[in-house]
Structures are given as structure tokens and as C-alpha cells.
C-alpha positions in Angstrom: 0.0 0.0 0.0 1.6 3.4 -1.2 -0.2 5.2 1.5 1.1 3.0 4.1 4.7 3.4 2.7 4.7 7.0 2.6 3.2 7.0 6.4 6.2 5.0 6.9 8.5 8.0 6.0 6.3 10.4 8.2 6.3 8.1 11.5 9.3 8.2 12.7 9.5 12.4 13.6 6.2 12.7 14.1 3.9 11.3 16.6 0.0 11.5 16.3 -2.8 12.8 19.3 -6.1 11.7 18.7 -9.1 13.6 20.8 -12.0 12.4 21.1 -14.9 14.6 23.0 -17.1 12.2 24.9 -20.3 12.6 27.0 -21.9 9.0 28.0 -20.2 7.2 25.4 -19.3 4.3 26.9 -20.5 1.4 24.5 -18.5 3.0 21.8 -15.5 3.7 23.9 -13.8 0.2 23.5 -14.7 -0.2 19.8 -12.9 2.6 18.7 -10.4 1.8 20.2 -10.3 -1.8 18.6 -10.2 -0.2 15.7 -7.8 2.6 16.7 -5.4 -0.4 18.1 -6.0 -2.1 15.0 -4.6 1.0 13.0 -2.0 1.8 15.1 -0.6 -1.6 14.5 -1.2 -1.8 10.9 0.9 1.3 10.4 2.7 1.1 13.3 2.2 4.7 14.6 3.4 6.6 17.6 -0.4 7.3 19.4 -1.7 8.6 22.1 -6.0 8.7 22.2 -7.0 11.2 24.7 -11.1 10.8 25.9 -12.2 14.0 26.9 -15.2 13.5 28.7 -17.6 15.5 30.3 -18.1 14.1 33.7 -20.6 11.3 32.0 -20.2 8.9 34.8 -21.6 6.1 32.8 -18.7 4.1 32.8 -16.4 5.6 30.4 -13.3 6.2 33.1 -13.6 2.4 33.5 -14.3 1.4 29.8 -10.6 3.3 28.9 -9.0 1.5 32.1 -10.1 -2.0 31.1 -8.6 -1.8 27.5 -5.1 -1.6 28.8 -3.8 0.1 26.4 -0.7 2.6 28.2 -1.5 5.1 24.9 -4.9 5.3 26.0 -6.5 8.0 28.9 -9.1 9.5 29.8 -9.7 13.2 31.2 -13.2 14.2 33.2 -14.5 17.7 32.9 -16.3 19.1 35.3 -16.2 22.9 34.3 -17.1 24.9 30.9 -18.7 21.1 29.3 -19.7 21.0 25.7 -17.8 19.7 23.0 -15.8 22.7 21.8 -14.2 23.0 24.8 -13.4 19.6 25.5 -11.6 19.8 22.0 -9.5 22.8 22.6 -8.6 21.4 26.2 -7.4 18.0 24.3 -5.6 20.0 22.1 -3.8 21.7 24.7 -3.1 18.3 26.5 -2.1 16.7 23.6 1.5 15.4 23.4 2.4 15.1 19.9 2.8 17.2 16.5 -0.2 16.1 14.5 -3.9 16.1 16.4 -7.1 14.5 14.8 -10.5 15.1 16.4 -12.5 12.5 16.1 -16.1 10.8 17.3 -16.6 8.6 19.4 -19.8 6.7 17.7 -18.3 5.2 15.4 -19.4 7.2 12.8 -16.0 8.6 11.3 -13.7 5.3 9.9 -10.2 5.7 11.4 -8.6 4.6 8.0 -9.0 8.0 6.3 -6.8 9.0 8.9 -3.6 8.1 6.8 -5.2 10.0 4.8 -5.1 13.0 6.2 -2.1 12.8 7.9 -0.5 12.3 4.3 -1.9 15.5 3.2 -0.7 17.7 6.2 3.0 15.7 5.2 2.0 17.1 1.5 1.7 21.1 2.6 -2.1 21.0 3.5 -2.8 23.0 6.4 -5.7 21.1 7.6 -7.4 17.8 6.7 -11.5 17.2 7.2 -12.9 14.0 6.6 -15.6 14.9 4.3 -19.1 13.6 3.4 -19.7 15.7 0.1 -16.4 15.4 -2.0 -16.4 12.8 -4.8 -15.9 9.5 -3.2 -17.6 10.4 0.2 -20.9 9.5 1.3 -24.0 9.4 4.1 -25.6 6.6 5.9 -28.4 5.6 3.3 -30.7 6.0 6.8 -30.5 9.7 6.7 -34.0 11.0 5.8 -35.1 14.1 4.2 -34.6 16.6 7.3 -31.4 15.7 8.5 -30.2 16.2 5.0 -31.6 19.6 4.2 -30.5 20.5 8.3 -27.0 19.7 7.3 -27.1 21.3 3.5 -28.9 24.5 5.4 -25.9 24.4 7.7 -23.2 24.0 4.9 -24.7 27.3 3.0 -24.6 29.3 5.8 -21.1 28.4 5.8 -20.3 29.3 2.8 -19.3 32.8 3.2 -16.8 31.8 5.6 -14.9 28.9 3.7 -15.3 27.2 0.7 -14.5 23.7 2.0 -17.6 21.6 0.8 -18.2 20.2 4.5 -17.7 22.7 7.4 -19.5 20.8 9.9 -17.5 17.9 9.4 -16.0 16.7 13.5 -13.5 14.7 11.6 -10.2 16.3 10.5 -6.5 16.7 11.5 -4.2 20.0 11.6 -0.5 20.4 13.2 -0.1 21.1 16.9 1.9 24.3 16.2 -1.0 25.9 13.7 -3.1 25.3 16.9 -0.8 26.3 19.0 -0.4 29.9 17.6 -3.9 30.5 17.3 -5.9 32.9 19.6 -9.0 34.4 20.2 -11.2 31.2 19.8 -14.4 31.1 21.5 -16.6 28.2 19.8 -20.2 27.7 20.7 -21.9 24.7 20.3 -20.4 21.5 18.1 -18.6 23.0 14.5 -15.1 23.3 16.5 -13.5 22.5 12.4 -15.0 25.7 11.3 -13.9 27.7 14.2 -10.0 26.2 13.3 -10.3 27.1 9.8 -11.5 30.6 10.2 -9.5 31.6 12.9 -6.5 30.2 12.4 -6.7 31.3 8.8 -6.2 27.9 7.5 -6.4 28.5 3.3 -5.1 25.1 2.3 -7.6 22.7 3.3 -7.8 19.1 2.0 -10.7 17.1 2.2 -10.6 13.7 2.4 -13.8 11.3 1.4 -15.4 9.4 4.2 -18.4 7.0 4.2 -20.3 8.8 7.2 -21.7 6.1 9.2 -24.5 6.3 11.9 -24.0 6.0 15.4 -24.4 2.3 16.6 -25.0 3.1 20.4 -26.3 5.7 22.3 -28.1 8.7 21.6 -27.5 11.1 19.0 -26.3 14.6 20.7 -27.4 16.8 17.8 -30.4 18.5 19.5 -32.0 21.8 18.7 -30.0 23.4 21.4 -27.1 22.8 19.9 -28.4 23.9 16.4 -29.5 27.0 17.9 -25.8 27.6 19.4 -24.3 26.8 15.6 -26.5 30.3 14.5 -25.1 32.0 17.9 -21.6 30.5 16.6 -22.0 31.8 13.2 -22.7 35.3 14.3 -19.5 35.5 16.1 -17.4 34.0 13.0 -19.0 36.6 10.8 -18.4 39.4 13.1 -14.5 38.0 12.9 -14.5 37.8 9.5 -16.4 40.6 8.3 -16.6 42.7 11.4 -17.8 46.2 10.2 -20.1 45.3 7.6 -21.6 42.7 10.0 -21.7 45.6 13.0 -23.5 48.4 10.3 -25.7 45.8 9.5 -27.3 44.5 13.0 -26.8 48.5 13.4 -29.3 49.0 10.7 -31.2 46.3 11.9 -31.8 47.9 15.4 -32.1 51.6 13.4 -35.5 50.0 11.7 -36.8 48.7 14.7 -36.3 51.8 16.1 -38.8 53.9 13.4 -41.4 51.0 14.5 -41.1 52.0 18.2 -41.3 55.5 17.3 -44.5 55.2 15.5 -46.0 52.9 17.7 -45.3 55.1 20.3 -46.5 58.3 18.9 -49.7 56.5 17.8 -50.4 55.5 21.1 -49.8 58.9 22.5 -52.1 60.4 19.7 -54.9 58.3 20.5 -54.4 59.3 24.1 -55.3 62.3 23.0 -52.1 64.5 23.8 -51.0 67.1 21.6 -48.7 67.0 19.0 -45.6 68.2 20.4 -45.8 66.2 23.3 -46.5 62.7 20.8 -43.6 63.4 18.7 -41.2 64.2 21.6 -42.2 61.0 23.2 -41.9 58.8 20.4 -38.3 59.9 19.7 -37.1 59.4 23.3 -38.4 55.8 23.8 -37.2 54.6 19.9 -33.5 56.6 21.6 -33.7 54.2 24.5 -34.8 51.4 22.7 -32.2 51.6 20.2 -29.8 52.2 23.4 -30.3 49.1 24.8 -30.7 46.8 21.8 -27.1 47.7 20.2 -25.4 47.7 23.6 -27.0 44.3 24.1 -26.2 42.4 20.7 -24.6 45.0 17.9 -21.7 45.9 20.2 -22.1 43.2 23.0 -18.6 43.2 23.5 -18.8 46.8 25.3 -22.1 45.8 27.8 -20.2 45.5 30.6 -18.8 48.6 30.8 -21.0 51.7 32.8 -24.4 52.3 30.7 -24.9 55.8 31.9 -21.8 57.0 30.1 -22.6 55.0 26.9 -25.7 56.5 27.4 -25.2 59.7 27.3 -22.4 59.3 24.4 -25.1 57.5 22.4 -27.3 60.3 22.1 -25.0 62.8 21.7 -23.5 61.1 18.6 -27.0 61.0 17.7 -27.4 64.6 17.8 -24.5 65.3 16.1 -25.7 62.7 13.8 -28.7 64.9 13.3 -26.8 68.3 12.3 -24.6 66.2 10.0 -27.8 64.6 8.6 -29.0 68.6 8.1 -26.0 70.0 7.0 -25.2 67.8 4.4 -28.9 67.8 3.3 -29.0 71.6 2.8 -25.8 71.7 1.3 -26.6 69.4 -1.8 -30.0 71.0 -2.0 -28.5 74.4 -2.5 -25.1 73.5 -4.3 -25.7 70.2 -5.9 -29.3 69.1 -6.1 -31.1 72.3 -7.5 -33.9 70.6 -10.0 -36.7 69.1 -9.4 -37.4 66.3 -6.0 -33.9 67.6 -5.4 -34.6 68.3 -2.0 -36.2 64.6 -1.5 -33.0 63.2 -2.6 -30.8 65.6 -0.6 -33.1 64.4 2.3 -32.0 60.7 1.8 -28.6 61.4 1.3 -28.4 63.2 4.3 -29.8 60.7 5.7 -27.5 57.8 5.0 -25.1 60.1 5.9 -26.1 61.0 9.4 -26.3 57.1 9.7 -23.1 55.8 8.5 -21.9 59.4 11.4 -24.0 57.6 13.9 -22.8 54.4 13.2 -19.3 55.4 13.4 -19.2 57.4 16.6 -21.0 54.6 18.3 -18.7 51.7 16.8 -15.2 53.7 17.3 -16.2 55.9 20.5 -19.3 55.6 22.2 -18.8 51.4 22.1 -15.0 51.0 20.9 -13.3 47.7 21.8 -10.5 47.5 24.6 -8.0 45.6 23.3 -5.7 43.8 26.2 -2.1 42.6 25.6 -1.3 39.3 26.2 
């Protein structure tokens, strides 16, 4: 076997960490390793397996004991559970050059991992075992849902990474890429996509895999967790395409605010008050609505810090929001814009440009990031 040849070459400087994340997995536990045994001898590999489980107390501690395999442990987590986490803290643990994350259901065949570790020998900067390259495949069981869940899943992806399956658990990268990474903060399950964004990782191989279902236990893909992948998307967008992503929920919370506004000064019409009063009102609640929406998800990162202050910045770089709004308004009206509706379209002008003002000031001043040295 070429593959096993060339592996040959590789083995002898580099040594190979396997994680697997675990949470009541203890059926699976001493088949995969079987099989994991069966490939370390096969192609006689320097291993280490490293169970990261999450305090499942199901048996798992004693499932790794009883194999007796000395390349073989087991860590329990009792703080910040969830898969992600339990990844990055194998990671850390992990005592050779080359990790793989892995499941443990059975569901990912060890032997693409020569594979993989061929293509990081090769230059690749991180290998994926992947369901939808030529060659791969799903377990024929896989109805209509799951399907469209995982292709809905993989398109939201797209903007992020080309790789044709993100979501993928199974993959391999060097120690030192890892190593040199920072700033990762996963939520929920898709740790690979986290890896690849963050760390910058352009050269991707993917490597076909027959994607298997899990033979025992329960699946631990649950609506939870595919809530958290939307949550985890939202912060990989805001990585990668920070401002645009920022202006947009900004613009997001700026319409909601013209509801409030309206709603409110309806209200206080039908109450009867007069027109000063329903107009004032309307603009100071849609102020503090739009307030507290972008301090609590367009620039989340600055809610901890003193809300009075940020208050009181926010509307004044609203005001001056305002004049620039005006000023630039009347200027193109009288300089620019002299024919006719030229004062509607100085009006919109001005107002994208008392916007993009607003925007600004709040992004750079009123919320600016804090930035801490390592």
C-alpha cells in the first residue's frame, strides 16, 4: 500500500494525538479503540487517544482502564462542558505534532486518517474528513430533514470557507497551527469551522469518508445545539467581516427603532395628547430602545462597561448625527441638487449620511473595543 509506505517515512519524527470529546459514550469507547489499536498496529504509529469526557459517569473512566492500552487516557471535565471546549482542552493536553479530532460513535472510519495525515506531510494546512467530495458519502438512513439540516448548515457556511463540509468533526491540523492560534471562543459542536476561520487555515484538503450512523447511544445533535451553531455563526461573521456585520445589525436595530417611534407616537395620539408632546415621546423611547438593543447584541462586547456613560455618548453622537444629517442635506439642496425632488433626494442622502456618522461614533467611541495585551 503506497499510503502505508509514505506513512512510513512520516512516523518516525512525528507522533499523532487523537481527541476524542465524549459525554456518555461508553458502549462506543472500547470499539474505537479496537479499531484505533487495529490502526495503530497496521501502520505502526506513535499514538496517544486522549477521551475528553464530560463528567458522564456512565462508565467511560472504567471502559478506557479496562482496555489496557498505556497510549490510552481519559480526562473528566467538570467545568465549561460542551464539546468545543473539550476539543480545545485535548488540544492543549495533547502530546504530539499532529492532532485529529474525532467521534466517538463510530461514525467517522479511522482509516482515512492516513489520509489526512499524508496531506498535512504534502503542505495541507488542515485535513477534514468529508461527506460531500467525490468519493464520500452518508448513511443511506438519513432522511429528508437531516439532509436539508446539514445542506442549510453548509450554505450558511459558505461565506466563511469554501471547504464543501464545514461541519464535518473529523479532521486533523498540526499542533503548532493550533498552538499559535488565539482568540477562539466556539459555541456549540462545529469546532473545524472555528479552526479554519481563525486560524486562517487556506489550504484545506478534504478527504472522502463513508459517514456512518452511530451504533449506540443517543444522537447529541439537538435543537440546542443547532440554535448555538446560529449564535456560533454570528461571532465568525463578526470575525471575519466585522464592520459590515456591526452596520448591518446597526441598521437592523435603526428600523426597529422607526417601529417603536410610530408605535409610540400613535399610542400617544390616541391618548389624546398634543402633537408636540407625541412626537417628543416617540423619539425618546425609539433613543432608548435603540440604546439598549445595540449595547446588548450589535456591540455586546462593550455591555459590561458603565451604561450611563454610553448612554449619554449614544445620544449625543446622535445629535451630532442629526446636524450632519442637516448640514449635508441643505448643502446638496442648494449646491448640488437644485432641480426638481432635489430636495427629497438631498433628504436621503443626508440621511445615509447621518447614519453611516451615527454608526461610526457609536462603533469607534461611544462602544470601541479594549484591546488587552497578552
Amino acid at each position: 500500500m503506497r499510503a502505508g509506505e509514505d506513512l512510513a517515512q512520516i512516523r518516525i519524527n512525528t507522533g499523532i494525538s487523537v481527541i476524542v470529546p465524549t459525554y456518555r459514550e461508553a458502549e462506543n469507547i472500547p470499539h474505537l479503540l479496537a479499531e484505533l489499536d487495529r490502526l495503530r498496529r497496521d501502520y505502526d504509529l506513535t499514538l496517544e487517544v486522549l477521551f475528553m469526557d464530560d463528567d458522564s459517569r456512565d462508565g467511560s473512566v472504567e471502559a478506557v482502564a479496562a482496555s489496557g492500552f498505556d497510549w490510552a487516557r481519559i480526562i473528566v471535565r467538570t467545568r465549561d462542558r460542551g464539546l468545543s471546549p473539550a476539543v480545545l482542552d485535548g488540544f492543549r493536553a495533547a502530546r504530539h505534532p499532529v492532532l485529529v479530532c474525532m467521534d466517538c460513535d463510530l461514525s467517522h472510519p479511522v482509516d482515512a486518517i492516513p489520509q489526512m495525515i499524508l496531506g498535512l506531510a504534502s503542505g495541507q494546512q488542515f485535513a477534514i474528513g468529508s461527506r460531500y467530495v467525490p468519493g464520500g458519502s452518508t448513511d443511506d438512513d438519513w432522511g429528508l430533514f437531516r439532509w436539508l439540516n446539514s445542506a442549510i448548515a453548509t450554505w450558511l457556511a459558505r461565506p466563511l470557507t469554501k471547504v464543501r463540509d464545514p461541519m464535518s468533526g473529523f479532521f486533523a491540523l498540526r499542533k503548532a497551527d493550533f498552538d499559535a492560534a488565539r482568540g477562539l471562543n466556539p459555541v456549540g459542536y462545529k469546532i473545524a469551522l472555528e479552526l479554519i476561520v481563525k486560524c486562517g487555515m487556506e489550504n484545506v484538503g478534504e478527504v472522502p469518508i463513508d459517514f456512518s450512523d452511530r451504533r449506540f447511544g443517543e444522537s447529541k445533535l439537538t435543537l440546542k445545539e443547532q440554535l448555538k451553531y446560529i449564535q456560533h455563526l454570528r461571532r465568525l461573521y463578526l470575525f471575519r467581516f466585522a464592520n459590515a456585520m456591526y452596520l448591518l445589525q446597526f441598521l437592523v436595530v435603526g428600523a426597529s427603532g422607526v417601529v417603536v417611534n410610530l408605535a409610540v407616537l400613535s399610542g400617544l395620539q390616541l391618548a389624546g395628547l398634543a402633537p408636540w408632546i407625541c412626537l417628543a415621546g416617540g423619539i425618546g423611547v425609539s433613543l432608548v430602545t435603540n440604546f439598549l438593543l445595540n449595547r446588548r447584541f450589535t456591540f455586546s462586547y462593550a455591555r459590561g462597561r458603565h451604561a450611563g456613560r454610553q448612554f449619554v455618548g449614544f445620544v449625543g453622537a446622535s445629535m451630532v448625527g442629526l446636524a450632519v444629517n442637516y448640514a449635508v442635506a441643505l448643502w446638496l439642496s442648494h449646491k448640488i441638487l437644485t432641480g426638481a425632488y432635489g430636495l427629497q433626494v438631498s433628504a436621503m442622502i443626508g440621511v445615509a449620511a447621518g447614519m453611516i456618522f451615527n454608526f461610526l461614533g457609536n462603533r469607534y467611541i461611544v462602544f470601541r473595543k479594549r484591546y488587552v495585551r497578552d
